[in-house]
Every structure is written in structure tokens, then in C-alpha cells.
C-alpha positions, 0 to 999 in steps of 0.5 A: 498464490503459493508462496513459491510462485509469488517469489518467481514473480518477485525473481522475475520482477528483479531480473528485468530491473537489474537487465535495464539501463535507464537513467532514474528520476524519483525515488521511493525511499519508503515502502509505505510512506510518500515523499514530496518530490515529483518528477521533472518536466517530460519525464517518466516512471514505471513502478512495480510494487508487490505486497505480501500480506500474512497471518490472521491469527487462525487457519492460514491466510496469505495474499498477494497484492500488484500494483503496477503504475507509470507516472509522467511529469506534467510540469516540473510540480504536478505529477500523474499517474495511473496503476492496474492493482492485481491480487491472489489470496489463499485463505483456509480454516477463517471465517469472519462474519462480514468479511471472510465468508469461506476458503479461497483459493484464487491466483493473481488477476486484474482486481481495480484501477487508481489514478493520482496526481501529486502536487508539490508547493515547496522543494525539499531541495530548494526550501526549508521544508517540502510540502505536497499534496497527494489526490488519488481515485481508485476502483476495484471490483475485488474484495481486498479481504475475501478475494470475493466479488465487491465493487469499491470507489475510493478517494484519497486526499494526503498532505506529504512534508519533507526535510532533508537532514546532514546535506541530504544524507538523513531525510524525514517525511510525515503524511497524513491524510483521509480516504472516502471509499463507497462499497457493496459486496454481492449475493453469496449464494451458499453461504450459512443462513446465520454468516453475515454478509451485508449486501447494501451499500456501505460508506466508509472514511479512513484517517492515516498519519505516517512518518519516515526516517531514512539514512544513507549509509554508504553510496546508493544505499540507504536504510531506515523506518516507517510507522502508520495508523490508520483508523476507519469510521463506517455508515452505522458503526462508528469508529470500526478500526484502527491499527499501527503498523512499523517496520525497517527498510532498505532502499538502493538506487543506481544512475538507473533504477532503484529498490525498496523493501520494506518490512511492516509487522502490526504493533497494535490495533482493535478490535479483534474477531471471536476466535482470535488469539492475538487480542491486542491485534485488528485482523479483521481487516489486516494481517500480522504483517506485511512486506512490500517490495518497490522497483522504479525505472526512469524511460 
């Protein structure tokens, strides 16, 4: 997808927030970061989130990812949830061995599907400090990477705390967590005999810790930052990845919707693939960037 059409989407996507007079529930103060409230009792969210992922340190890459989710307050502390993923990717001019095979060029289609619930023990609002816990199951038949065909199960477990400073104008939030995904890519026909492109089953566990500060400013607006590692362990090799990512936001919010956008560039991470000038990067499986763009509606 061209940058011009992802930014219709983004255009389009805002006009339909901004023309909608419904009143709010939660609000998703960070891009990337969780918070431990849940919704209230009978209510319900509609989430649109857009991820631009950027820049592999070669040739040109740019992918777009959707996800597209409605959550309902089952009780006044579980929440549930379920979300359609969608993506494009543009890649030219990078091969990597394992991971990219060869130029794509590929617009936005359905891509997996993820069910979560999130529970929460303690109110941020009502206790010293919140605490919840996040469980999420995801499927996806695209490759994240390649845009290439590759069937994907994941499982995701995370712990979310969360303060609230200043009577509620400055707020902290901590995640950390582990994902379990099981994955097999497919026959690529025409590919070079010497590319590699393992086609068994693969395990791999993912462990991920976050923070977040956010401030609110003026009315309605808030401004702040996050910072995630995430380090991944694969069947055969070990450890076989770990990168920081950190970055500013800026969220607002109304009596009926809110916004975020994030802005998440990657600080450090390894290893790097043969070729790559950024050597203190892991574009491997990341990029050198990425922004996220949030919209939530209360019906």
C-alpha cells in the first residue's frame, strides 16, 4: 500500500470518529502500552488501530497493519474482546534468508483474528495501585514479515500495573508478559535453491516488559512516553531476538471518543542480517520505526 492510500485510510478513519456523538468509556492513554482499567458493566468499545512499520535499513519496505476490534464489559472487571488484523506490505530491493524471500507488493486484506479478555484485580481508581491481567489467542494466516503465506497461533499472557499520580493528572502503567506462538510457513516455489526458507513447524516464546508515563496538560489532552523490549527464543536457536523501542504520544479524548498517536522509533536491538548498515538495529524481524494511530468509540 502507498503511502498516499494509507493516509486516505488514516483520513478516513478520523472522519467517521470525529462525525460520532457517542459517549466514551475506556481510554487507551498509550499507543503500545496497556492500562488496567476495564470497561464498566454492559458497556461497549470499538477500536480502530493502524500501525505504520518503516525502514529495514535496505532497498524499500513499508507495511501497514489493521486491527479493527469491539470490546464488551462483561462484568464491571472482565473485559472481552475480539479484533480482525488486516495488512499490506511493500517490500523492494531485501532479501533475508528465512524471512523475506523476494519483492511484495501486496494491498490491505484480512490477515488473522485474536480474542483477549482482560481482568482486572485492583482499580486504579479505588486502590493504591491497579493490577490486571491481559489473555489473549490470536490466528493469522499472513506473514507479518513477507506478507507471504504462513499459518501462526499465538498465546499471550500479560500482568498491567497501574498509578495514578497528581489526582489522576499524571499516570504510570508497567506490562510485562510472554507470548507462545506455533508457526509453519509454506513451499515457495520460485525461489533461489540456496535462499533459505524453512518450511517445518516452528515454536517460539516471546518475553516483553513496558512502561508508560502520560500527563495531562490541558483539558482532554494528554502527552507522554513508552518504552518496550521484547526478546524472543526460537525451537533450535536459542535466544534469536531482542529490540527497545521508545517513543513520545499524544492522546486526547472527548465526552465521546478519543485518539492516540504514538510515535515508536527502535533504540537498539540485535542481531542484524548480512548487508544491514544499521548494526546496532534487529531489522529482521522489525523496522527502524513505527507509528500507531488509535481511535475509540463508546456505543
Amino acid at each position: 500500500m502507498s503511502k498516499f492510500n494509507a493516509f486516505k485510510m488514516f483520513a478516513a478513519v478520523m472522519a467517521v470518529c470525529l462525525t460520532t456523538g457517542l459517549a466514551q468509556a475506556d481510554e487507551n492513554l498509550f499507543g503500545y502500552i496497556r492500562g488496567a482499567e476495564t470497561l464498566p458493566q454492559g458497556s461497549w468499545d470499538l477500536y480502530q488501530v493502524l500501525t505504520s512499520r518503516t525502514d529495514k535499513g535496505k532497498g524499500t519496505y513499508s507495511a501497514l497493519d489493521s486491527k479493527t476490534e469491539i470490546e464488551y464489559g462483561a462484568t464491571n472487571s472482565l473485559s472481552i474482546s475480539g479484533a480482525l488484523m488486516m495488512q499490506s506490505i511493500y517490500s523492494s530491493g531485501i532479501t533475508v534468508d528465512a524471512y523475506i524471500p523476494k519483492d511484495i507488493n501486496s494491498g490491505m486484506s484480512p490477515s488473522g483474528l485474536e480474542f483477549s479478555a482482560k481482568y482486572n484485580f485492583l482499580s486504579p481508581a479505588k486502590d493504591d495501585v491497579g493490577f490486571s491481567t491481559y489473555f489473549a489467542l490470536l490466528h493469522s494466516w499472513r506473514d507479518k514479515h513477507s506478507g507471504q503465506d504462513k499459518d501462526s497461533t499465538s498465546a499471550e499472557l500479560e500482568f498491567i500495573l497501574q498509578k495514578y499520580f497528581l489526582e489522576g493528572e499524571l499516570i504510570w502503567v508497567l506490562n510485562t508478559g510472554m507470548e507462545s506462538t506455533y508457526a509453519q510457513r509454506y513451499y515457495i516455489p520460485d525461489l533461489d535453491p540456496g535462499f533459505e526458507w524453512p518450511t517445518h513447524p516452528e515454536m517460539e516464546i516471546a518475553l516483553n516488559a513496558g512502561m508508560g508515563l502520560s500527563y495531562r496538560f490541558m483539558p482532554n489532552w494528554f502527552v507522554g512516553a513508552e518504552l518496550s523490549y521484547e526478546t524472543e527464543y526460537e525451537t533450535e536457536v536459542g535466544q534469536e531476538r531482542w529490540s527497545t523501542f521508545a517513543g513520545p504520544n499524544l492522546h486526547y479524548a472527548t465526552a465521546g471518543w478519543w485518539t492516540t498517536l504514538t510515535w515508536f522509533p527502535q533504540i537498539q536491538g540485535a542481531p542484524a542480517y548480512d548487508g544491514q548498515q544499521d548494526a546496532n538495529l534487529h531489522l529482521i524481524e522489525k523496522t527502524k520505526q513505527e507509528v500507531r494511530f488509535k481511535v475509540g468509540i463508546n456505543f
